[in-house]
N, C-alpha and C positions, 0 to 999 in steps of 0.2 A: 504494500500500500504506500508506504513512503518512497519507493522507486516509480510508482504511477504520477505521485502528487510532484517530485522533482522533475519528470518530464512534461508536465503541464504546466510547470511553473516554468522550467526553460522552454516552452515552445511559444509564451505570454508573454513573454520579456523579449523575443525574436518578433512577435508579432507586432508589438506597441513599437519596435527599432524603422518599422516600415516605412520611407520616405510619404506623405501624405503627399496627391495629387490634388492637384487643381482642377475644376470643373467647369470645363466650357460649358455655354448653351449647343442645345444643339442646331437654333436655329439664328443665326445672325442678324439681329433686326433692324442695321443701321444698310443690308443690302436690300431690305425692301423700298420700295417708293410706297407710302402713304400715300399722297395727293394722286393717288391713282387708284377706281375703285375693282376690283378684285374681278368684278360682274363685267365692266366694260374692254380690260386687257391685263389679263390675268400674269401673259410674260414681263411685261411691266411694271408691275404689280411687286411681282416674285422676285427681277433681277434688276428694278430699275436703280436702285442706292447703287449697287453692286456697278454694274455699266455707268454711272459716273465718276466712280473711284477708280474707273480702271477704263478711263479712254483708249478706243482701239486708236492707232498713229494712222498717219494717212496713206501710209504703206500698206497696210495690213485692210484695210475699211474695203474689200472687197475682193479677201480670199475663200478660196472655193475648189473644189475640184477642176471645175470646168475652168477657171482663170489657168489655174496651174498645169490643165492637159494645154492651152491655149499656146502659154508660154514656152513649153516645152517643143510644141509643132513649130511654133515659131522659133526658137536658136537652133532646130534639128536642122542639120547638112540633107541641102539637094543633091539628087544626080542626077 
């Protein structure tokens, strides 16, 4: 019995040593756009905060598969 209570006492004393985690949200509310109602444009809605903290560059503001098959036919060698 006193070998059962010293391995529960050192496996409580390992326990409590445990680094304590922080807790995200899991929903990030400063990516939503508020001023946009849910019913009218939901993608909006859901990613508009998000899409201003993270402006696409004006390089980028119209990639796509099809631009990039475009590009590619275009620097490809004629014969």
């Amino acid at each position: 019995m006193k070998k059962a209570t010293m391995i529960m006492l050192a496996l409580t004393a390992l326990a409590a040593c445990q680094p304590k985690t922080e807790k995200m949200p899991a929903i990030d509310m400063t990516d939503l756009d508020l001023t946009v109602a849910p019913g009218d444009d939901f993608y909006r809605y859901a990613n508009g905060g998000w899409m201003q903290k993270n402006p696409l560059k004006p390089e980028y503001a119209r990639f796509a598969r099809a631009a990039r098959s475009a590009a590619e036919a275009a620097s490809a060698p004629t014969s």
